[in-house]
C-alpha positions, 0 to 999 in steps of 0.5 A, a space after each residue: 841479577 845475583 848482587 856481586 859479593 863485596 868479598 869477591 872478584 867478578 867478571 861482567 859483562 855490559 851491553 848497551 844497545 843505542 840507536 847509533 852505536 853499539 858497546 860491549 864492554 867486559 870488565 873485572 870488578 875488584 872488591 877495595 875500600 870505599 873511595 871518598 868521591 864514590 863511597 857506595 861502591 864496594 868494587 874497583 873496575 878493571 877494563 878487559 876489552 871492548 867492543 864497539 861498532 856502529 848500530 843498524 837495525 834500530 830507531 829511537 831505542 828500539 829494535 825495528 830490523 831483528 837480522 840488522 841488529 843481530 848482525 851489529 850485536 855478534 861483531 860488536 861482542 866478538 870484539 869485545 871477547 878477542 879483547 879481553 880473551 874470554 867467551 860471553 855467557 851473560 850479558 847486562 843490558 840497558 833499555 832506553 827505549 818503551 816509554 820509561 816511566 816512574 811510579 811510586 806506591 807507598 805499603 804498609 804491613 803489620 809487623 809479625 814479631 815485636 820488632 821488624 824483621 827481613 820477613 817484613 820488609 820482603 812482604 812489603 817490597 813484594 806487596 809493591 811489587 804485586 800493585 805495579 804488574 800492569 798489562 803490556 807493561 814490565 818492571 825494570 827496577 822496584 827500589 825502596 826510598 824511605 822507610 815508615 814506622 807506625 806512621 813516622 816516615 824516613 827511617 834509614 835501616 828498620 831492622 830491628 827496630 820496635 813496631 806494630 806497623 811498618 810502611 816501605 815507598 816504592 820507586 817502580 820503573 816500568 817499561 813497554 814489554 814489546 820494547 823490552 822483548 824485542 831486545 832481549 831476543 836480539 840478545 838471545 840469537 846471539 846465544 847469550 842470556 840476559 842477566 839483568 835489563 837496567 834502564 840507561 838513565 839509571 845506569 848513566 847515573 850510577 857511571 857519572 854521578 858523584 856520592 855528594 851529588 847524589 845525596 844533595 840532588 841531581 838530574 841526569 839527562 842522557 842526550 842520545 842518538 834517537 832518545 832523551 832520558 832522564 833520571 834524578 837521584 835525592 838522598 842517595 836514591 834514583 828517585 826517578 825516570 823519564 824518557 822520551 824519542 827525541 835526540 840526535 838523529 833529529 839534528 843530523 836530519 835537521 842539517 841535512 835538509 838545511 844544507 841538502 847534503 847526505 846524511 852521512 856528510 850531515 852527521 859528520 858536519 854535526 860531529 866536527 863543527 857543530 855548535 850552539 853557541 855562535 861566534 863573531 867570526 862564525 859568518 866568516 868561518 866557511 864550511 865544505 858540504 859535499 854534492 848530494 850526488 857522485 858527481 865531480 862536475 857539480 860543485 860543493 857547496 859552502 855555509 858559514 858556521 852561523 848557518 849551522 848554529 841556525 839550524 842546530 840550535 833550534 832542535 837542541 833548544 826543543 829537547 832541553 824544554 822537553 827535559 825542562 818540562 819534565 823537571 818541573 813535573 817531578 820532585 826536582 822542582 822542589 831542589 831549584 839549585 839541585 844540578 843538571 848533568 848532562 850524558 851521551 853523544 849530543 851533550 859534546 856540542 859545543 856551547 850545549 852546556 851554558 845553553 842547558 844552563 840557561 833553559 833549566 835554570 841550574 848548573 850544569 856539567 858534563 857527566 864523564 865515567 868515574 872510577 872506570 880502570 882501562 878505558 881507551 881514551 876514545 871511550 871516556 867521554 859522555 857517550 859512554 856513561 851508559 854502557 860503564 854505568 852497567 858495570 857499575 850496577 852490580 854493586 847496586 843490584 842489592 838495594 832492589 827487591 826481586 821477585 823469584 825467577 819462574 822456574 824454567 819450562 823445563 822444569 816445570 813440564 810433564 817429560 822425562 827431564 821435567 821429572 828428572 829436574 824435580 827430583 833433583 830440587 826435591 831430593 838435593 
C-alpha cells in the first residue's frame, strides 16, 4: 500500500477476519511527535467507529463457506461505517491462515556510481524479490533487515556511502495463494477493495510491542480461535513468522466431550471459568453444565473446577510446545532471555501466562493495543492486537520494498476503454 504521509492525516480502515470473530475498525491517523515508548511512529490514532461480530463460515483462518463469510463481513463493516458515518472504500486485512512461513535471501549487487544510491538499493530488494515468487505460494511482506558493503554487514542507512558492492538480507513472508484469495474475494463481494494483506502475527506486534521490545527481542505469539501464529521482532525489525492451526475452538471441543455439553455452553464454560492453573479449593468450587438436549425433565449436571483445569490444560500445554518448538527452530534460540507476549482470545485464561513461562523458559506478559485513542473498553484487551496492529501498518508500509502494481485488465485490453486508458498514461 501507499505508505501514509508523516505530514498528513488519514482515514484507514482495518479488517480482521478470525476464525471466531470478526472486527472492522475505522480510524484517523494524526501525524504527532514520536512518543518515547513507540518512537517509530509518526501517527496518533484516533478510534471512529467499530464493527464487530461473531464469524461464520470460517476454520482455521480460512474461508470454508464463501455466503456464510459475506453475510458476517457486510454486518460487521455496516457497523463500523454507522459508527464512524463514513462509507468504506478499501480496507487493510490480515492473513492468519495458508501456512505462513519466513524466508531469508541474502543480494548482492554492483554499485552503478562510486556511492550507493536509491537505484541500488531498488535493484536489490527487486532481485529479493524475483527469488522468492514461488508457485502456489504469495508474498505477503518483503522487509530488509541488514545492509552489506563490500562484504562488511550491518550497515544501518547505505545511501550515500562509498562502494563497489553493496549486499541487502531479506525477510520474505510468504503465504498459500488459495488462502489468501479466498479472502480477498470475500472482500470484494462486499464491494470493497484490498488495499494491502498483513500477516496478523506481524500486525499483533506492530499493536502491542514496545520500541525497546522490539529492539532488545521479543517473541509475539497470537493464540487465536482456529490459529497459533508467531512473529519475532530483533533490532527493531519483524525478523520472522510462523503459524500453525491450533488454537482455541480445540479447547472449547475438548470441553464439550469431557463434560458432554453443547458447544456453545462449552465455549461459554471456557470464556467464564477457564483456567490452568488449579486452586485448593477448585474440587469444592462447582460449576452448572446445562442438558445436552432441551429437556427440563433432565437434569444438569455439575463439575468442579479442577475438572476443567484437567481437560484444558492439557490442550494449552500441546499449542506453547508447539510455539516452544519453533522458537528453538529460529534465531530466538539465540536471545534466551528475550520475552515472549502473549495475544489474542486463549491468552486471557487464567494462569496461561506462568504456565508459557514455564514451558518456553522466558518472561512472559500479556500484549494489550498501545497508543490506540477511542477504543471501547470491550476492545482493549488481547483479542484485539490484530485488528489495531492493521492501523498501525501504514506507518510502517515505507520499511517494504513493492513490486509496481500490474496495470489493470482494463487498461491493458484491445477495446475502446483500453485505448482510451492508453492514451491517458501517455498523453498525461
Amino acid at each position: 500500500m501507499k505508505p501514509v504521509s508523516p505530514r498528513r492525516s488519514a482515514i484507514v480502515a482495518a479488517l480482521d477476519i478470525g476464525t471466531s470473530k470478526i472486527v472492522c475498525l475505522i480510524a484517523r491517523l494524526k501525524p504527532q511527535h514520536p512518543q518515547e515508548v513507540l518512537r517509530r511512529r509518526s501517527h496518533g490514532i484516533e478510534i471512529l467507529g467499530v464493527g464487530h461480530t461473531e464469524a461464520r463460515g470460517m476454520k482455521g483462518g480460512a474461508v470454508i463457506n464463501l455466503a456464510e463469510v459475506e453475510e458476517a463481513l457486510r454486518h460487521a463493516v455496516d457497523l463500523a461505517e454507522r459508527d464512524a458515518s463514513v462509507q468504506l472504500e478499501s480496507v487493510v486485512l490480515s492473513v492468519s491462515s495458508g501456512r505462513p512461513s519466513s524466508e531469508f535471501y541474502a543480494v548482492n549487487v554492483n554499485v552503478a556510481g562510486s556511492s550507493v544510491a536509491d537505484g541500488d538499493i531498488s535493484r536489490a530488494l527487486a532481485a529479493g524479490c524475483h527469488h522468492s515468487v514461488r508457485s502456489g505460494r504469495v508474498v505477503l511482506h518483503s522487509l530488509p533487515i541488514g545492509f552489506g558493503l563490500d562484504g562488511v554487514r550491518g550497515v544501518g542507512e547505505p545511501r550515500g556511502m562509498l562502494a563497489r558492492e553493496f549486499g541487502v538480507d531479506m525477510h520474505v513472508v510468504t503465504a498459500d495463494a488459495a488462502a489468501a484469495r479466498n479472502l480477498m474475494l470475500a472482500v470484494e463481494r462486499c464491494h470493497l477493495s484490498v488495499e494491502t494483506m498483513v500477516a496478523a502475527p506481524y500486525a499483533a506486534g506492530l499493536s502491542v510491542i514496545a520500541d525497546d521490545e522490539s529492539d532488545i527481542g521479543a517473541a509475539l505469539i497470537d493464540m487465536g480461535a482456529g490459529t497459533t501464529t508467531v512473529s519475532l521482532f530483533s533490532g527493531g525489525r519483524f525478523t520472522h513468522c510462523d503459524g500453525f492451526a491450533l488454537g482455541g475452538n480445540h479447547v472449547t471441543m475438548d470441553l464439550a466431550r469431557g463434560l458432554n455439553a453443547r458447544i456453545s455452553d462449552a465455549e461459554r464454560i471456557k470464556t467464564f471459568y477457564g483456567s490452568v492453573l488449579a486452586g485448593g479449593s477448585d474440587e469444592r468450587d462447582m460449576i452448572t453444565v446445562p442438558a445436552v438436549n432441551d429437556d427440563d425433565r433432565e437434569p444438569p449436571q455439575f463439575v468442579s473446577r479442577a475438572s476443567l483445569v484437567r481437560i484444558i490444560k492439557p490442550r494449552i500445554e500441546e499449542i506453547l510446545e508447539m510455539v516452544r518448538d519453533r522458537l528453538a527452530a529460529s534465531s530466538f534460540a539465540n536471545e534466551p532471555r528475550a520475552r515472549a507476549i502473549l495475544t489474542g482470545g486463549v491468552s486471557q485464561l487464567t494462569g496461561l501466562p506462568e504456565l508459557a513461562a514455564r514451558i518456553l523458559n522466558r518472561p512472559v506478559r500479556i500484549g494489550r493495543p498501545l497508543g490506540i485513542a477511542g477504543l471501547p473498553e470491550s476492545a482493549k484487551g488481547p483479542a484485539f492486537a490484530v485488528a489495531t496492529g492493521l492501523l498501525v501498518y501504514p506507518q510502517a508500509a515505507h520499511l517494504e520494498h513493492f513490486e509496481p502494481r500490474r496495470t489493470r485488465q482494463l487498461m491493458t485490453g484491445t477495446g475502446y476503454i483500453a485505448r482510451v486508458g492508453r492514451w491517458l498514461r501517455e498523453s498525461f
